[in-house]
PQR file of N, CA, C, O and H, with PARSE charges and radii, in Angstrom:
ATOM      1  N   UNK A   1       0.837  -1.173   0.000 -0.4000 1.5000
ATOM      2  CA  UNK A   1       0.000   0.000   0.000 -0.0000 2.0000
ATOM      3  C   UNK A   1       0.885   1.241   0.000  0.5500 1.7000
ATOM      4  O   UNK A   1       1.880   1.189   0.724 -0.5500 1.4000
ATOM      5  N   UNK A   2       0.700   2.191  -0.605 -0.4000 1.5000
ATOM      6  CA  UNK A   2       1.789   3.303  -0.667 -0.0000 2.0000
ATOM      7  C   UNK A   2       1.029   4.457  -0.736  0.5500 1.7000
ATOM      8  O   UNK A   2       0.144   4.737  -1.546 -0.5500 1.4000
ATOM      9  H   UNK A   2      -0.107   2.234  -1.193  0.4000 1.0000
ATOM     10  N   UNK A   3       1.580   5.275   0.449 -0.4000 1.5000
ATOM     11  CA  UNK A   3       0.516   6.633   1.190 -0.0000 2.0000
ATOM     12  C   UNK A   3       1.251   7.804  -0.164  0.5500 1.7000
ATOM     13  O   UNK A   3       2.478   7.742  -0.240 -0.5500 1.4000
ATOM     14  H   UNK A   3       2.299   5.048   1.106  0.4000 1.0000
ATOM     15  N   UNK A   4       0.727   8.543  -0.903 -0.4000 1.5000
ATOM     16  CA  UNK A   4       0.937  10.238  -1.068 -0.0000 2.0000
ATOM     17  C   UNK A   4       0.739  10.945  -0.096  0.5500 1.7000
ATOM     18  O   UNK A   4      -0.336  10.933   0.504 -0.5500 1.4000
ATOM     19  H   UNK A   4      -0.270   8.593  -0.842  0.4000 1.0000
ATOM     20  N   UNK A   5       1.919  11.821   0.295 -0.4000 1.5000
ATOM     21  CA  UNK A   5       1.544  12.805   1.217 -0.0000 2.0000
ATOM     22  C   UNK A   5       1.261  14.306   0.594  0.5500 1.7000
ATOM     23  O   UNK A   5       0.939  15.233   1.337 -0.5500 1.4000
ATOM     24  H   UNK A   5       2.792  11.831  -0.193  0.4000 1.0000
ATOM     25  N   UNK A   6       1.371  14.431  -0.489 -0.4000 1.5000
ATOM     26  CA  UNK A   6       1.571  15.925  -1.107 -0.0000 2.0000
ATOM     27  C   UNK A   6       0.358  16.452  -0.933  0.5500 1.7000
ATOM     28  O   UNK A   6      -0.729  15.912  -1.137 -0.5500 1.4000
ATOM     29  H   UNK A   6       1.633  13.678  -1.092  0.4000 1.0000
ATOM     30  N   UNK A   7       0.575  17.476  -0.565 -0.4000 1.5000
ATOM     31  CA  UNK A   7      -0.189  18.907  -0.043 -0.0000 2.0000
ATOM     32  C   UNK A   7      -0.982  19.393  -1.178  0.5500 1.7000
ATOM     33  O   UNK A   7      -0.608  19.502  -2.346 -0.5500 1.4000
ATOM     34  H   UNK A   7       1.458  17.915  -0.399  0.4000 1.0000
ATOM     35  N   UNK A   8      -2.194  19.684  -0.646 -0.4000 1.5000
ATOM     36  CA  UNK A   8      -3.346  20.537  -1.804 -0.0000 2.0000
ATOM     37  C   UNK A   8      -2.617  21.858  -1.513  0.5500 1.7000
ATOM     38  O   UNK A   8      -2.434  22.431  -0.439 -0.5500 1.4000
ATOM     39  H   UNK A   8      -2.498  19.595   0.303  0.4000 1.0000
ATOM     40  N   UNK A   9      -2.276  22.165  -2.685 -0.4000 1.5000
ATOM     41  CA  UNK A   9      -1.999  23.960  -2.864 -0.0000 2.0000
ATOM     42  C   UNK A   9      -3.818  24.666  -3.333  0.5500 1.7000
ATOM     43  O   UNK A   9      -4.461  25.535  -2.744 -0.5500 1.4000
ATOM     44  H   UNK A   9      -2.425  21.699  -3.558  0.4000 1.0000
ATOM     45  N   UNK A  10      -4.003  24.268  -3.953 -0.4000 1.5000
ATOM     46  CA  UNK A  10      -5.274  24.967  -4.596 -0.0000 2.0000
ATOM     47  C   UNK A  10      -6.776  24.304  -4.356  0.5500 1.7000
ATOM     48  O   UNK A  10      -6.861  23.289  -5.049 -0.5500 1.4000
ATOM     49  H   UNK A  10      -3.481  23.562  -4.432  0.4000 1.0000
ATOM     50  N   UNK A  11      -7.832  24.517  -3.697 -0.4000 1.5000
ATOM     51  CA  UNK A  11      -9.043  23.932  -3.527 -0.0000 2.0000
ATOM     52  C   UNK A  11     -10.012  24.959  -4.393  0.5500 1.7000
ATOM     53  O   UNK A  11      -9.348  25.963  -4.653 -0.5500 1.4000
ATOM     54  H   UNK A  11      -7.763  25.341  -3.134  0.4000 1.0000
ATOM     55  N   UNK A  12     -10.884  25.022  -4.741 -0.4000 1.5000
ATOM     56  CA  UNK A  12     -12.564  25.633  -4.963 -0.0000 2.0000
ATOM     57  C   UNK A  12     -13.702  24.988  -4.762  0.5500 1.7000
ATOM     58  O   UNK A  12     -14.123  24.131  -5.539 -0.5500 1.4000
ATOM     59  H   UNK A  12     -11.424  24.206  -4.529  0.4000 1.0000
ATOM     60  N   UNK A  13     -14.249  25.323  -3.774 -0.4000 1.5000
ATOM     61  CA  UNK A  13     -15.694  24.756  -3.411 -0.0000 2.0000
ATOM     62  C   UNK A  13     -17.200  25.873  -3.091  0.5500 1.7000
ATOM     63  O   UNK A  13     -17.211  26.894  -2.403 -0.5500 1.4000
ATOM     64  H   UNK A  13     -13.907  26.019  -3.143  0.4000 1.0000
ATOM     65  N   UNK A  14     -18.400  25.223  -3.882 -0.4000 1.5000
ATOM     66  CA  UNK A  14     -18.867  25.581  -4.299 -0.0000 2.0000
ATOM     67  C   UNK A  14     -20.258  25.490  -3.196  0.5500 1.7000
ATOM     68  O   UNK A  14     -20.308  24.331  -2.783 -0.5500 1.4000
ATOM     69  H   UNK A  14     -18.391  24.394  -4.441  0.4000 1.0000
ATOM     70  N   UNK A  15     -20.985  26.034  -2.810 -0.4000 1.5000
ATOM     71  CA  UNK A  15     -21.847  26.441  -2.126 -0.0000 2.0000
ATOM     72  C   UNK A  15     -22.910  27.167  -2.260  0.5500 1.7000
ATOM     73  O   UNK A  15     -22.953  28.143  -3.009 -0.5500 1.4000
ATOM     74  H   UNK A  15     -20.945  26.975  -3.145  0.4000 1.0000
ATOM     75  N   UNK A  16     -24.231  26.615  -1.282 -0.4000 1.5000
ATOM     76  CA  UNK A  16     -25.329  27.461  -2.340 -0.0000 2.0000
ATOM     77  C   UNK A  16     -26.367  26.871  -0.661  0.5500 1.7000
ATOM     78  O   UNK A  16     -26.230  25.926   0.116 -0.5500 1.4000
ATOM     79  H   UNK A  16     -24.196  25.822  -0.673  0.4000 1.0000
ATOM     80  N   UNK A  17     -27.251  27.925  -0.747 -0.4000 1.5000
ATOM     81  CA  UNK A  17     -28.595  28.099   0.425 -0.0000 2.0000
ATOM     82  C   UNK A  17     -29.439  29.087   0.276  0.5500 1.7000
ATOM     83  O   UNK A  17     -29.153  30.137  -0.298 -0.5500 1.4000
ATOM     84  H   UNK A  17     -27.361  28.693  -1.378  0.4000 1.0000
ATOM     85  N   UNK A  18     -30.785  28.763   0.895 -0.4000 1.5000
ATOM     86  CA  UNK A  18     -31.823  29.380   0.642 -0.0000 2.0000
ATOM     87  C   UNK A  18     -31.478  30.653   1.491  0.5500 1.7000
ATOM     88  O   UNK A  18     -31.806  31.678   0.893 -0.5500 1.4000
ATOM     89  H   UNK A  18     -31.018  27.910   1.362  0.4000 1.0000
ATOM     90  N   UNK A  19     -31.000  30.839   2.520 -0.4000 1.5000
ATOM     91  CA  UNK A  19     -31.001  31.934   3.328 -0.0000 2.0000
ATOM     92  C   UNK A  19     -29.204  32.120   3.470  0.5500 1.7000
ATOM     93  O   UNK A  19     -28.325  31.274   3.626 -0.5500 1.4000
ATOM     94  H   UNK A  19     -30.734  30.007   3.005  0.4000 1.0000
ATOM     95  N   UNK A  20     -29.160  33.326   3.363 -0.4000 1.5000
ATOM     96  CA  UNK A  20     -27.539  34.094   3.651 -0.0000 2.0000
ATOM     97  C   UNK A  20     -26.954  33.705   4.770  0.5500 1.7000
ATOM     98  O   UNK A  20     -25.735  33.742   4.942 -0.5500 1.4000
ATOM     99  H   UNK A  20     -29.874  34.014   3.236  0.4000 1.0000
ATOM    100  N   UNK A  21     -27.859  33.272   5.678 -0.4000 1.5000
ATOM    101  CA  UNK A  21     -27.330  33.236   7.258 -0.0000 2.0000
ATOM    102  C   UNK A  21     -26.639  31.752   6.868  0.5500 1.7000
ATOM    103  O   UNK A  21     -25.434  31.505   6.914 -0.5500 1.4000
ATOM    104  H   UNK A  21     -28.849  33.242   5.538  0.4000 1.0000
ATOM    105  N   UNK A  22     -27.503  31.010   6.550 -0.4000 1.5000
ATOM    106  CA  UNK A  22     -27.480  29.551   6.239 -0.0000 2.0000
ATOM    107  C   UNK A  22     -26.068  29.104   5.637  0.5500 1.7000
ATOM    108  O   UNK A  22     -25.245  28.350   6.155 -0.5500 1.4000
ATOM    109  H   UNK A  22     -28.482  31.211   6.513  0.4000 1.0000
ATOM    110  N   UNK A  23     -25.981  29.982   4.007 -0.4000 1.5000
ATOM    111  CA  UNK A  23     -24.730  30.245   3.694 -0.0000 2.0000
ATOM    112  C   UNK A  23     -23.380  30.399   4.165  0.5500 1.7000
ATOM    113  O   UNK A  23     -22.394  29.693   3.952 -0.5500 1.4000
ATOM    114  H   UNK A  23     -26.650  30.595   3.586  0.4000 1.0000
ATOM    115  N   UNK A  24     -23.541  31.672   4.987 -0.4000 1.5000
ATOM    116  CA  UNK A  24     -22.502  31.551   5.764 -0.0000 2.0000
ATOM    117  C   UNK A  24     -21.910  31.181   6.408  0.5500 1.7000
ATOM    118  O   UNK A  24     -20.724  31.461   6.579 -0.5500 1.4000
ATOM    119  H   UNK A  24     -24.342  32.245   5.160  0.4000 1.0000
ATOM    120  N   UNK A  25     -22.860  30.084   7.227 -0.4000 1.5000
ATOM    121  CA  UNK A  25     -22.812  28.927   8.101 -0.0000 2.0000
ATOM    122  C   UNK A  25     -22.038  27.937   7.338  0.5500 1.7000
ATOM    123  O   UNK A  25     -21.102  27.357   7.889 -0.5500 1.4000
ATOM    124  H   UNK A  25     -23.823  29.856   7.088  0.4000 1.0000
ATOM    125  N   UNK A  26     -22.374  27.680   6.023 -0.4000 1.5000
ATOM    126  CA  UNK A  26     -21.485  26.473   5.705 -0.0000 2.0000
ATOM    127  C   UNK A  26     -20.123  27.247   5.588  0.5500 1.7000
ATOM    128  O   UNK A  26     -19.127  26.683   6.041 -0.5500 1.4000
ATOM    129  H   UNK A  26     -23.134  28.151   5.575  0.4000 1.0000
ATOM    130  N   UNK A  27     -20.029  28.137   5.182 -0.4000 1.5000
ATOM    131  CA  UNK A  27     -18.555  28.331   4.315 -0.0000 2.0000
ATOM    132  C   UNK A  27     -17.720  28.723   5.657  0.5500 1.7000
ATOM    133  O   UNK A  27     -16.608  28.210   5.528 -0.5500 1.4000
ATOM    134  H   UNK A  27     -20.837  28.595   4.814  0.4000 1.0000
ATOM    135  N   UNK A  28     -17.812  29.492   7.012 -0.4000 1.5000
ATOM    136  CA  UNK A  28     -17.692  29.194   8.200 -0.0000 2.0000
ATOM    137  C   UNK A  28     -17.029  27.667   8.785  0.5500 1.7000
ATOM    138  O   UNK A  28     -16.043  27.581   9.518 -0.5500 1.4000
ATOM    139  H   UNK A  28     -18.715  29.909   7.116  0.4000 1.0000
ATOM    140  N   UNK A  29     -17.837  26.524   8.259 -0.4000 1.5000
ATOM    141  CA  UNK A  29     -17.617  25.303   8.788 -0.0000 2.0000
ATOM    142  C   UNK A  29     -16.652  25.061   7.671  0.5500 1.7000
ATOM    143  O   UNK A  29     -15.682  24.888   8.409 -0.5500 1.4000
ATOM    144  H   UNK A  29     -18.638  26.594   7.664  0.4000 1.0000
ATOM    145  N   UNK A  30     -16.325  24.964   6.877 -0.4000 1.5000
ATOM    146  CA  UNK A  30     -15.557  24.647   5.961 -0.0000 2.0000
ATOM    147  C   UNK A  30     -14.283  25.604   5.198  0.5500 1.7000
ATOM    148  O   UNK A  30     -13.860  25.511   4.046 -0.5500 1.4000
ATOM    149  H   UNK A  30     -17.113  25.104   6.278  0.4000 1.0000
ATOM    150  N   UNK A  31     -13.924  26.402   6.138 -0.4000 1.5000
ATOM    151  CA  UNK A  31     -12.870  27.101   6.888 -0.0000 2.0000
ATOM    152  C   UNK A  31     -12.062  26.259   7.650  0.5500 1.7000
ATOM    153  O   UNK A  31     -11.014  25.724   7.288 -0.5500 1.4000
ATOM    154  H   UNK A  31     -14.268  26.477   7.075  0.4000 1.0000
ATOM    155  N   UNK A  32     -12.611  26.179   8.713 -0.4000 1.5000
ATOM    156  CA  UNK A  32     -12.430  25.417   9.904 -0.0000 2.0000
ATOM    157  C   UNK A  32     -11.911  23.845   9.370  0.5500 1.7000
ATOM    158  O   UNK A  32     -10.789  23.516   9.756 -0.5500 1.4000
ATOM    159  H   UNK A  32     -13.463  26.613   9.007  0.4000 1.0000
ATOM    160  N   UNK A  33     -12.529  23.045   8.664 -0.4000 1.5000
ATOM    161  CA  UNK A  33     -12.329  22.124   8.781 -0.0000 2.0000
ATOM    162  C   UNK A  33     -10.839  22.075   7.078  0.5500 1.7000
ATOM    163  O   UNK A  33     -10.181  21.068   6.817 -0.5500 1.4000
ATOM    164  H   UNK A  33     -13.440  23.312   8.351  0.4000 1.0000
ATOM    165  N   UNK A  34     -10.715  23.702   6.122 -0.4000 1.5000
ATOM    166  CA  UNK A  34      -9.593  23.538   5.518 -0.0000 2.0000
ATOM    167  C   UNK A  34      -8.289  24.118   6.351  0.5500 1.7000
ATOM    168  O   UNK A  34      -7.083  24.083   6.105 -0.5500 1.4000
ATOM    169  H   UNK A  34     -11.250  24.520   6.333  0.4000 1.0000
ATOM    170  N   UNK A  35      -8.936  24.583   7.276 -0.4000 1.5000
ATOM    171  CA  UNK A  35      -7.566  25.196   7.765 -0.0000 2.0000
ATOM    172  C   UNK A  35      -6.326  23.548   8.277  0.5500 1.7000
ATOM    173  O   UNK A  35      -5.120  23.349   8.134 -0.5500 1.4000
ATOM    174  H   UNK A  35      -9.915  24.613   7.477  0.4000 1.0000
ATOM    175  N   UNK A  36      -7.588  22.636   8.940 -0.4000 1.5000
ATOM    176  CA  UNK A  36      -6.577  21.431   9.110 -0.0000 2.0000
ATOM    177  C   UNK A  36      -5.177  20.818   7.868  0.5500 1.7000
ATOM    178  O   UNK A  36      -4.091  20.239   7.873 -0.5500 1.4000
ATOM    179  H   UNK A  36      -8.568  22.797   9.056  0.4000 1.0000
ATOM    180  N   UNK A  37      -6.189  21.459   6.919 -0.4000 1.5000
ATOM    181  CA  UNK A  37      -4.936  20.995   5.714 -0.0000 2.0000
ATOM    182  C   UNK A  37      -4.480  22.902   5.024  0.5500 1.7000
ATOM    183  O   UNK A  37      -4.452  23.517   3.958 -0.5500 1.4000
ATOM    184  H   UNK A  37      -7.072  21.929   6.915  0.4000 1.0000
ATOM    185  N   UNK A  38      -4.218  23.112   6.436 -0.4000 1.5000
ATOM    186  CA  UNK A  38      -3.638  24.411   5.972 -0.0000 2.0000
ATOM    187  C   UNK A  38      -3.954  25.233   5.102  0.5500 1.7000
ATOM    188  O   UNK A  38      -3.134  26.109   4.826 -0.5500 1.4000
ATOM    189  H   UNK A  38      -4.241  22.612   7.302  0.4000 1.0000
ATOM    190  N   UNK A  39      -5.040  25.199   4.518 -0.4000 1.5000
ATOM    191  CA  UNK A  39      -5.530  25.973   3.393 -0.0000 2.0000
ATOM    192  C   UNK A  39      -6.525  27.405   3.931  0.5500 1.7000
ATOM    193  O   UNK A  39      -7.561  27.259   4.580 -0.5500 1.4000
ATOM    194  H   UNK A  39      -5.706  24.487   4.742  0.4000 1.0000
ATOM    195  N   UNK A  40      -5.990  28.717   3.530 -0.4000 1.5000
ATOM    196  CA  UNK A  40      -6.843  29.983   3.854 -0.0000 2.0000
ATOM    197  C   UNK A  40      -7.267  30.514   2.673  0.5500 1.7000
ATOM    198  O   UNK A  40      -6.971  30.442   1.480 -0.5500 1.4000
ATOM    199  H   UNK A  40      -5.148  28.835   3.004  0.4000 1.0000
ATOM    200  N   UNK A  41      -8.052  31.068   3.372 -0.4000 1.5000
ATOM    201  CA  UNK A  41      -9.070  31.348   1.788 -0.0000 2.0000
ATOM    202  C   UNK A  41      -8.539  32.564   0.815  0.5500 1.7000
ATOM    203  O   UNK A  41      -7.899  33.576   1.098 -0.5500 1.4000
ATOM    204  H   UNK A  41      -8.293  31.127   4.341  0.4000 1.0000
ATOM    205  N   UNK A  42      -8.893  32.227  -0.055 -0.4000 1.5000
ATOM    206  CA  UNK A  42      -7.895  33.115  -0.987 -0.0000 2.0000
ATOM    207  C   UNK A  42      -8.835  34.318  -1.795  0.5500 1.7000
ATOM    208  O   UNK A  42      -8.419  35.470  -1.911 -0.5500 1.4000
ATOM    209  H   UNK A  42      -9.413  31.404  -0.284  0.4000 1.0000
ATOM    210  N   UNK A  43      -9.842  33.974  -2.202 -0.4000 1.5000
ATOM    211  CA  UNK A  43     -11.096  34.956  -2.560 -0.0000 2.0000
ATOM    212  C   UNK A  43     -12.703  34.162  -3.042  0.5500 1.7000
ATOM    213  O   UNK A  43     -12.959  33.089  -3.589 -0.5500 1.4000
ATOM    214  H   UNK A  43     -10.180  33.038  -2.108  0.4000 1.0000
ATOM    215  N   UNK A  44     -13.414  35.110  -2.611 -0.4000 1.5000
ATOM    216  CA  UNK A  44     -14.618  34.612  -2.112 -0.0000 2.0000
ATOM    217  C   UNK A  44     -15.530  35.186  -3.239  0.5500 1.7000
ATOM    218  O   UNK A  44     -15.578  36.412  -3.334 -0.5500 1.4000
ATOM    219  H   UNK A  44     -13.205  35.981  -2.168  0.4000 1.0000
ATOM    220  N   UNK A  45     -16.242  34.438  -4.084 -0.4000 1.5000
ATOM    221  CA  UNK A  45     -17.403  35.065  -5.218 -0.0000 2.0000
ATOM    222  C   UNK A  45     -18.882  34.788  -4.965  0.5500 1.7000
ATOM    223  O   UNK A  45     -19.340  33.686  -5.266 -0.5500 1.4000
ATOM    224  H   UNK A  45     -16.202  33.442  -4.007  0.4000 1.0000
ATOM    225  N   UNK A  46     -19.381  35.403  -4.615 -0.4000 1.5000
ATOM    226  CA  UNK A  46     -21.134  35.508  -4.529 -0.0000 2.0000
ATOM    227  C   UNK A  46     -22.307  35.709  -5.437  0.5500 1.7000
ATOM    228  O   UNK A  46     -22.280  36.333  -6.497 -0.5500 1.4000
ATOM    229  H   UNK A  46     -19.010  36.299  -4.370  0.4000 1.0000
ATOM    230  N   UNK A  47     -23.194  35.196  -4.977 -0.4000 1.5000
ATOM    231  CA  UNK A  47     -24.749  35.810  -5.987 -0.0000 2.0000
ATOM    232  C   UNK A  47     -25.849  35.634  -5.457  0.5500 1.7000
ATOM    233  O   UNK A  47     -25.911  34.708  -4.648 -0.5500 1.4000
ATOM    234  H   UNK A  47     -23.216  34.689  -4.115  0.4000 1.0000
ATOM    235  N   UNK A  48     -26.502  36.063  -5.595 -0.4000 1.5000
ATOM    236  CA  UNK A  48     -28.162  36.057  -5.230 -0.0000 2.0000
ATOM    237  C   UNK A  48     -28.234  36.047  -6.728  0.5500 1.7000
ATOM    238  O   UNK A  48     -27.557  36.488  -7.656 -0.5500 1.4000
ATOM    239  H   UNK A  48     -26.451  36.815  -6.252  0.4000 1.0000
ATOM    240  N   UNK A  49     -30.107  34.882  -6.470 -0.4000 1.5000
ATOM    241  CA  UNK A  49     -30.807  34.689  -7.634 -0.0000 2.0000
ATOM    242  C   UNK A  49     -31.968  34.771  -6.959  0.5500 1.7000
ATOM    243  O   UNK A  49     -32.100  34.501  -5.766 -0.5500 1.4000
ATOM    244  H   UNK A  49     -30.658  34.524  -5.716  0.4000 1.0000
ATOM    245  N   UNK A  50     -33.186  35.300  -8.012 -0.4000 1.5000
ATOM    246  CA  UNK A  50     -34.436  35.239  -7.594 -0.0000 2.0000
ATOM    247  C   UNK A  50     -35.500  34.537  -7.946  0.5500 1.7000
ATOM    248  O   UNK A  50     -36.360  35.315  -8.359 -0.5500 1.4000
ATOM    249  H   UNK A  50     -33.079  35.520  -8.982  0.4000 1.0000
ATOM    250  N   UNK A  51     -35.919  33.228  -7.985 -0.4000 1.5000
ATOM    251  CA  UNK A  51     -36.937  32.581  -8.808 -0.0000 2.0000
ATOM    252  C   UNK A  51     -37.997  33.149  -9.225  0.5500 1.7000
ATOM    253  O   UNK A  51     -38.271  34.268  -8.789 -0.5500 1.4000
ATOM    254  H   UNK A  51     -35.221  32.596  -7.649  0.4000 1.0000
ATOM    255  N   UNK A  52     -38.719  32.603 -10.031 -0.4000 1.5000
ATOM    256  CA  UNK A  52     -40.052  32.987 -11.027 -0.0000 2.0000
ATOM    257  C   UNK A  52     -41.043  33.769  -9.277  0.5500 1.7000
ATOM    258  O   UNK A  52     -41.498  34.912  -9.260 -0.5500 1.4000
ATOM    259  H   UNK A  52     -38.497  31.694 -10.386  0.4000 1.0000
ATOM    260  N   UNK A  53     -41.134  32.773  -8.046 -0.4000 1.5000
ATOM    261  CA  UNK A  53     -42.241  32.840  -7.259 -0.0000 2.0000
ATOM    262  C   UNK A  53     -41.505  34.279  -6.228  0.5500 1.7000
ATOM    263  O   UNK A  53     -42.089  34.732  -5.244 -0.5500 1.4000
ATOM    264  H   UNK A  53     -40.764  31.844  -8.060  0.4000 1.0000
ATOM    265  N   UNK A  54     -40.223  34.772  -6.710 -0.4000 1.5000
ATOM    266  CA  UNK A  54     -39.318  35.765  -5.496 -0.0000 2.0000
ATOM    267  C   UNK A  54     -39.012  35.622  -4.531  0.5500 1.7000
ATOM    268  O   UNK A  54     -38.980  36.519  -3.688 -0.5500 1.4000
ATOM    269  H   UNK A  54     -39.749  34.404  -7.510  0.4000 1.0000
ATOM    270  N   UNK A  55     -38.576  34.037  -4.278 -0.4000 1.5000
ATOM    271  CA  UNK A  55     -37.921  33.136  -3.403 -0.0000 2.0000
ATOM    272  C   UNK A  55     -35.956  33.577  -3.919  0.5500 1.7000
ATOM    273  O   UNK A  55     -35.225  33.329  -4.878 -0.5500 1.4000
ATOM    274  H   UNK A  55     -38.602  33.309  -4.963  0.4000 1.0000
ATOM    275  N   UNK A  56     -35.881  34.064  -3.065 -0.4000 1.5000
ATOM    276  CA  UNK A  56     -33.972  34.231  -3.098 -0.0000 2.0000
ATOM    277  C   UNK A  56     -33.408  32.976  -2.620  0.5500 1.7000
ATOM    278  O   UNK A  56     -33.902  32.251  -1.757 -0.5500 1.4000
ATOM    279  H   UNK A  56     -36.474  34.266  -2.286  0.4000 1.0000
ATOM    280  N   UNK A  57     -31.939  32.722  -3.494 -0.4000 1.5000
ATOM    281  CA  UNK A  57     -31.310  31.389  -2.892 -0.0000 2.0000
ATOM    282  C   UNK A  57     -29.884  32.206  -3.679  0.5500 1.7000
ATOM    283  O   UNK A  57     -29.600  32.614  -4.806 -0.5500 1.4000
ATOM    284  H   UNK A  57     -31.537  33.311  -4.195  0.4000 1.0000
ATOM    285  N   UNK A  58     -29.319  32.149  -2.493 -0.4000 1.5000
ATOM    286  CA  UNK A  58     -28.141  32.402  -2.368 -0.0000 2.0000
ATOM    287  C   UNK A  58     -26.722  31.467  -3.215  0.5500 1.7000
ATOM    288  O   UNK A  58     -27.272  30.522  -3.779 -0.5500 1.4000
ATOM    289  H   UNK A  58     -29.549  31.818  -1.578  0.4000 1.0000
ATOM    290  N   UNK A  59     -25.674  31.422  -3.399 -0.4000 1.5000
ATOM    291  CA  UNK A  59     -24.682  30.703  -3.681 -0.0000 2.0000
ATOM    292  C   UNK A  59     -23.336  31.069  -3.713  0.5500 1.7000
ATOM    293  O   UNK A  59     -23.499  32.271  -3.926 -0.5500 1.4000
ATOM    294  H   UNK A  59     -25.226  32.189  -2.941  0.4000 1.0000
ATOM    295  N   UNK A  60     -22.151  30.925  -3.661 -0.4000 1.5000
ATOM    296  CA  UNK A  60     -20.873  31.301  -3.357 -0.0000 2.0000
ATOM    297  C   UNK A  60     -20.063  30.072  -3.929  0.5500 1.7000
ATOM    298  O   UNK A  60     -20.442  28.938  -4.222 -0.5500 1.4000
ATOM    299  H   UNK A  60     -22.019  29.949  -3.488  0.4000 1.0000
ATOM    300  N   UNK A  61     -18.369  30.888  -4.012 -0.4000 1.5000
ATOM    301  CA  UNK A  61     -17.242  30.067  -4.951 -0.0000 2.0000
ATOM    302  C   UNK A  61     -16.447  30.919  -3.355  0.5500 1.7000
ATOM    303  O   UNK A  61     -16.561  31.997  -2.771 -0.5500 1.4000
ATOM    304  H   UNK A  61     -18.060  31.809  -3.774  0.4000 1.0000
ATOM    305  N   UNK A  62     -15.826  29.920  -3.234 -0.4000 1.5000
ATOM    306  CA  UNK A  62     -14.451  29.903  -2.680 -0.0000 2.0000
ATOM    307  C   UNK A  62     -13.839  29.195  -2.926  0.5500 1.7000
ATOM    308  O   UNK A  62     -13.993  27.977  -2.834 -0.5500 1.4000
ATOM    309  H   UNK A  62     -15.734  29.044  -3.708  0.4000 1.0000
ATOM    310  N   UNK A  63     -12.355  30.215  -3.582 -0.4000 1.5000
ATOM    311  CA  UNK A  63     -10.705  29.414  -3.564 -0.0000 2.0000
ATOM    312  C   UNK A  63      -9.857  29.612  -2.116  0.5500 1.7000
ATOM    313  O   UNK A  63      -9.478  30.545  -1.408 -0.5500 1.4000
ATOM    314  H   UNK A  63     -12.229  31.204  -3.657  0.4000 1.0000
ATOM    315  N   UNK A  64      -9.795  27.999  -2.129 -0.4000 1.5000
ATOM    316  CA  UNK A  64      -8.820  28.292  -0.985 -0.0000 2.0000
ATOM    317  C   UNK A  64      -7.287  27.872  -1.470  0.5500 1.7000
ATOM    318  O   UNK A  64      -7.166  27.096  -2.418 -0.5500 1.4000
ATOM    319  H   UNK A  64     -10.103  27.240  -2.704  0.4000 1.0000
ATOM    320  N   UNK A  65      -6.123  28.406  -0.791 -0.4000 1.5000
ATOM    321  CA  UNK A  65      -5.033  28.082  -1.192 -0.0000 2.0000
ATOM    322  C   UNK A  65      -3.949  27.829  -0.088  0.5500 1.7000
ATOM    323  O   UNK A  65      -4.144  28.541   0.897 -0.5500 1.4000
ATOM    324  H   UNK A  65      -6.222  29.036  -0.021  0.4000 1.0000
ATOM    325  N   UNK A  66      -3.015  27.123  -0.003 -0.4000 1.5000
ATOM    326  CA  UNK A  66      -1.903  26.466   0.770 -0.0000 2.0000
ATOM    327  C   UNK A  66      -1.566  28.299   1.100  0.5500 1.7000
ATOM    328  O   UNK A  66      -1.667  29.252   0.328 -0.5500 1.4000
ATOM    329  H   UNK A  66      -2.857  26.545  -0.804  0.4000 1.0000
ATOM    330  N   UNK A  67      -1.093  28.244   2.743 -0.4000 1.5000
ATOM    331  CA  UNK A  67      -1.066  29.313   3.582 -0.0000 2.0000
ATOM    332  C   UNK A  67       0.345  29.286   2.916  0.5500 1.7000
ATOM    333  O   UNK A  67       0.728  28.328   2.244 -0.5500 1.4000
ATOM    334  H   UNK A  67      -1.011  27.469   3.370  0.4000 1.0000
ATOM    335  N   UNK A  68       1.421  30.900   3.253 -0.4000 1.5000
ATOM    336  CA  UNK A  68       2.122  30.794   3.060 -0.0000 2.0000
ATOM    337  C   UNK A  68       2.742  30.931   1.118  0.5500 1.7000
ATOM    338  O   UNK A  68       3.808  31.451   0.787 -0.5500 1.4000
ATOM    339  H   UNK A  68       1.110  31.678   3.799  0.4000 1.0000
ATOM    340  N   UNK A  69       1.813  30.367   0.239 -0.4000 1.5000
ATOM    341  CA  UNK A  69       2.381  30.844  -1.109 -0.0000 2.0000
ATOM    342  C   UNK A  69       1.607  31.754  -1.652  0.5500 1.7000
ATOM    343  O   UNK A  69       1.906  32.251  -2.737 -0.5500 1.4000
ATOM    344  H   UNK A  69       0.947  29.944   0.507  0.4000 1.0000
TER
END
């Protein structure tokens, strides 16, 4: 069995909720759980959309990248 240890330099993950609060909540938790593999966030892209009924649902892009480069 033979382990890779090499380091993620570059992540993007993609996120999306009906409410902003909600939103933020994930990308919050998933901070936290990239910082274990050293990764800080590098820049953050947003949107609101509005359906046909004017129900808003939120969504977001974050790159995260190896601390340090």
């Amino acid at each position: 069995m033979n382990l890779d240890f090499t380091l993620i330099e570059d992540k993007i993950e993609f996120f999306e909720a009906p409410q902003l609060s909600l939103l933020e909540k994930k990308i919050n938790e998933q901070i936290d759980h990239n910082r274990a593999l050293m990764l800080g966030v590098h820049s953050v892209s947003h949107q609101m959309h509005m359906d046909e009924e004017g129900r808003k649902y939120y969504s977001a892009v974050v790159h995260f990248k190896l601390k340090g480069k």
